[in-house]
C-alpha positions as CSV (number, residue, x, y, z in Angstrom):
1,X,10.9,13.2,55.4
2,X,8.4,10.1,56.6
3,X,10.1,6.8,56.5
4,X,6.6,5.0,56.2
5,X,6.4,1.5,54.7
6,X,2.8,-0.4,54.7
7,X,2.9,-4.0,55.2
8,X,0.2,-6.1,54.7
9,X,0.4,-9.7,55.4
10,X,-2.6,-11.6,56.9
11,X,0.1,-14.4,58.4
12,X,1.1,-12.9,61.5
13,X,4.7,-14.5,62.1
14,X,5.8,-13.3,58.5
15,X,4.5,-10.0,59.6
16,X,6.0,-9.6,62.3
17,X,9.7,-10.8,60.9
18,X,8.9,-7.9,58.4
19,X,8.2,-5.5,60.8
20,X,11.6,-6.4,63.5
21,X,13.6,-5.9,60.3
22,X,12.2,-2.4,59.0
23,X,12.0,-1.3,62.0
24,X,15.8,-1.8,62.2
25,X,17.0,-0.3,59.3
26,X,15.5,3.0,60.4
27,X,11.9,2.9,58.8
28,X,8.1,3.2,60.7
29,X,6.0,0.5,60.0
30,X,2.2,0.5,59.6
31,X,1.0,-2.9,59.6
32,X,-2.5,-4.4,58.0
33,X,-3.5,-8.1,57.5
34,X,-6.3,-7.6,55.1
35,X,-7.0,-5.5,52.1
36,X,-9.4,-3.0,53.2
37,X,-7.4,-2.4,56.5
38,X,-4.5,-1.6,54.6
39,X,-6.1,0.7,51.9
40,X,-7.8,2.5,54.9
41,X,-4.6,2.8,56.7
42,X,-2.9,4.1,53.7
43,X,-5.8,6.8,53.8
44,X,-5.1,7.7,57.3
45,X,-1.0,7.9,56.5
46,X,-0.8,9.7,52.7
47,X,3.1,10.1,53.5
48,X,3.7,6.1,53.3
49,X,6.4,5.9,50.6
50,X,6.4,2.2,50.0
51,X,4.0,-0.8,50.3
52,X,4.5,-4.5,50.9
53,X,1.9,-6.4,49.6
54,X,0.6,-10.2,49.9
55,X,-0.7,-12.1,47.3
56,X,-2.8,-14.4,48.8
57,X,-5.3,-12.6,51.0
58,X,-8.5,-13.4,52.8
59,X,-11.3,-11.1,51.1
60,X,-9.3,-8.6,48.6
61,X,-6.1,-10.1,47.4
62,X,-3.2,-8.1,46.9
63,X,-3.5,-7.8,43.2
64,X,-6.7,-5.8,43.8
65,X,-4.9,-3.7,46.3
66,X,-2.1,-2.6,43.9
67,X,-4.8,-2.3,41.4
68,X,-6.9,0.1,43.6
69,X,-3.8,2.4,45.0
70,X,-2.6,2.9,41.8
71,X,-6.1,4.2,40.4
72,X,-5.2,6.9,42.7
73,X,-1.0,7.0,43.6
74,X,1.5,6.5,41.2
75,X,4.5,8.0,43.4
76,X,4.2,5.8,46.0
77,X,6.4,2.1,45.6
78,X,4.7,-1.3,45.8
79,X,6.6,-4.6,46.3
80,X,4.4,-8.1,46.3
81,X,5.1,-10.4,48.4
82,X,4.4,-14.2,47.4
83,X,4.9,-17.7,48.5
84,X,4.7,-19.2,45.2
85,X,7.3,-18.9,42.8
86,X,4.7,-19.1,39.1
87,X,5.8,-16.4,36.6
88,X,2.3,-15.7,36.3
89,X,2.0,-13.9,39.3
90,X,5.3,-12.0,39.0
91,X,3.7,-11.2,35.8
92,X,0.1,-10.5,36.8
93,X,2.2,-8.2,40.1
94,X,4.1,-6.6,37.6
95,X,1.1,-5.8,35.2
96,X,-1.3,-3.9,37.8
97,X,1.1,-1.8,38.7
98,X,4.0,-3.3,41.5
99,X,7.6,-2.4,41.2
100,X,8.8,-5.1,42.1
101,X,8.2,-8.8,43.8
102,X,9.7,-10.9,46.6
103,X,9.0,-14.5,46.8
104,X,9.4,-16.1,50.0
105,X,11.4,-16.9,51.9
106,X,13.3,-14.0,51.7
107,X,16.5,-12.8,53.9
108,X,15.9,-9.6,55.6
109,X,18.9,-8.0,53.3
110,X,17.4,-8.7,50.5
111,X,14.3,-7.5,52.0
112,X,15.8,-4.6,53.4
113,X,17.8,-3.5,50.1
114,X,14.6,-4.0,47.6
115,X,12.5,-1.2,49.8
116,X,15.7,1.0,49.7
117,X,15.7,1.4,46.2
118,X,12.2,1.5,45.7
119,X,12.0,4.4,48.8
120,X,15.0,6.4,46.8
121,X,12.8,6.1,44.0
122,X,9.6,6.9,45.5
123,X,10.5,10.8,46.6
124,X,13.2,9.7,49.7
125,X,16.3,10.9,47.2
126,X,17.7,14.4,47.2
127,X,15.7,16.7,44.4
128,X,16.5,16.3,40.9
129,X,18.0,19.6,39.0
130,X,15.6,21.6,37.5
131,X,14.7,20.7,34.2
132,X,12.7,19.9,30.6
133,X,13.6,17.3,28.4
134,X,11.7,17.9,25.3
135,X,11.3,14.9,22.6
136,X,8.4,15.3,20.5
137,X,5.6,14.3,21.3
138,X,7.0,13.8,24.6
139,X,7.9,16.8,27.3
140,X,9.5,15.2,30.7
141,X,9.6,17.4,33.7
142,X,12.0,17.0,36.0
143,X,11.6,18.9,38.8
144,X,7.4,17.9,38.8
145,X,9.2,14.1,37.8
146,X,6.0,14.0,35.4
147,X,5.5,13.1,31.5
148,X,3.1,14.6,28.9
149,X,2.9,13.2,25.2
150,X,1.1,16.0,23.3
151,X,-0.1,18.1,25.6
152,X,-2.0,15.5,28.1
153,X,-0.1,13.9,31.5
154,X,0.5,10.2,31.1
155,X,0.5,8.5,34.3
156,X,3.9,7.0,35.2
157,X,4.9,5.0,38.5
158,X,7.9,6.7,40.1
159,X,9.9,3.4,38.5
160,X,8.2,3.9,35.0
161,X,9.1,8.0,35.0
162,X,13.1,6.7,36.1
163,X,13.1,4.3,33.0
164,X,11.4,7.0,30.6
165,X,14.1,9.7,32.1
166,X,17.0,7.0,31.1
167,X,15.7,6.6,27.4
168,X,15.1,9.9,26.8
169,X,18.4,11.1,28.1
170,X,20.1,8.5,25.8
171,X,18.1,8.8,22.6
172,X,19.4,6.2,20.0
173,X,21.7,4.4,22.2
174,X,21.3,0.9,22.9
175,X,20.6,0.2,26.4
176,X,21.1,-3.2,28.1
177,X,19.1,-4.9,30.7
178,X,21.7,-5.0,33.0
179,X,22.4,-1.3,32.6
180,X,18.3,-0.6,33.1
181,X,18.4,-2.6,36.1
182,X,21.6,-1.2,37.7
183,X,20.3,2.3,36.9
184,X,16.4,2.1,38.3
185,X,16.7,-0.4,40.7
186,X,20.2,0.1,41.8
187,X,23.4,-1.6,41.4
188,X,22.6,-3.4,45.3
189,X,19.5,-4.8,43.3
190,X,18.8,-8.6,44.2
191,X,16.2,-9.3,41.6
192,X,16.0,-10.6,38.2
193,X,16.6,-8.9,35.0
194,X,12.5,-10.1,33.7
195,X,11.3,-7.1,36.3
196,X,13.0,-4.9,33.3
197,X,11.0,-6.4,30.5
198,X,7.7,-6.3,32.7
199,X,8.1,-2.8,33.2
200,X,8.8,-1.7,29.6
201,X,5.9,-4.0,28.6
202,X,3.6,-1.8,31.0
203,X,5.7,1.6,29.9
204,X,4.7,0.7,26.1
205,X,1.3,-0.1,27.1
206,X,0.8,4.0,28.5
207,X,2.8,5.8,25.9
208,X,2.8,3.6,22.3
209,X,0.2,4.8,19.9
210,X,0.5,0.5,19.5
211,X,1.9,-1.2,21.7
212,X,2.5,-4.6,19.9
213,X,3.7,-2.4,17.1
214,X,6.1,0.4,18.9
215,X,7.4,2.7,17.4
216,X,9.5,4.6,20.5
217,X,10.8,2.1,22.6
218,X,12.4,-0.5,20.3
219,X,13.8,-3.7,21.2
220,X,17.4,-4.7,20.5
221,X,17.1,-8.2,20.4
222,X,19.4,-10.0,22.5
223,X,20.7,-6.9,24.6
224,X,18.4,-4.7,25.9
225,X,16.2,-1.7,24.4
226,X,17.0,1.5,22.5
227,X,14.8,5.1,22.5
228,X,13.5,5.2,19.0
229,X,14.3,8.5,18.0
């Protein structure tokens, strides 16, 4: 299987850093310093399994990017990349679709581990058994690694169908942040637990019939969240 990770990064310096370090831990890197070179290039190469994106971009920023791959590719796993540290963008990163954010400067193991876990996630694991998991009005395939809620395909990133698969194999049981994070992300995860909360935001947002009112993932105040059923 590909090892393919875009980068795109208009500074070339950072780029380059990115690239030396990829390249070492065993993955081919397609490079891009603007937004419509890297959605081109990510035509030309459909078997890229993660993307690193900037922020702040001449032309299309990388917010628009993420936007526009995942109108089209929810399998594949995006990181942003950002100099500035504001929750907002973390946020606003989070909310159009990323996985997961780095803020520079970052080392390259912490570089290197956060598009590990993201590439296990996005397809580079062994297969999953076999399998339906069935919780009205929700069917979860695992072999397909796809979710329907009555009949119709809800669009999940490869992150979003991992955190669905943990709830719905542990209906009614509290589950903590930490044990989200270590579970999705990995237990060599360098990140912040606020990734978790972002995500189940975005996750209520696609399957609540309301999602300031929800009614099947529940909050446990405090702790973590707990499948409603």
């Amino acid at each position: 299987m590909a090892r393919k990770v875009l980068v795109l990064e208009d500074e070339s310096s950072i780029r380059g850093f990115i690239v030396i370090n990829l390249t070492r831990a065993g993955y081919e890197v397609i490079e891009s310093e603007s937004g419509e070179e890297a959605l081109e290039k990510l035509r030309d190469n459909p078997d890229v399994r993660v993307a690193l994106l900037d922020i702040m971009l001449p032309g299309i920023d990388g917010f628009e990017v993420c936007r526009r791959i995942r109108a089209t590719n929810t399998r594949i796993g995006i990181i942003m990349l950002t100099a500035r540290s504001q929750e907002m963008d973390k946020v606003t990163g989070l909310m159009t679709g990323a996985d997961d954010y780095v803020t520079k400067p970052f080392s390259p193991a912490e570089l290197t581990a956060r598009v590990d876990a993201l590439f296990r996630r996005a397809g580079g694991a062994a297969p999953e058994q076999v399998g339906e998991i069935l919780q009205e009005p929700f069917l979860l395939n695992t072999r397909n690694r796809t979710l329907e809620k009555n009949g119709q395909r809800v669009k999940l990133t490869q992150v979003e169908y991992s955190i669905m698969k943990m709830f719905m194999e542990n209906p009614g049981k509290a589950l903590s942040r930490e044990e989200i994070l270590d579970t999705v992300w990995g237990r060599d995860y360098f990140g912040e637990l606020k990734i978790v909360d972002v995500n189940i935001r975005r996750l209520r947002l696609k399957i609540e019939d309301n999602a300031q009112n929800p009614t099947f993932i529940n909050t446990v105040w405090g702790y973590g969240y707990k499948w409603g059923f």
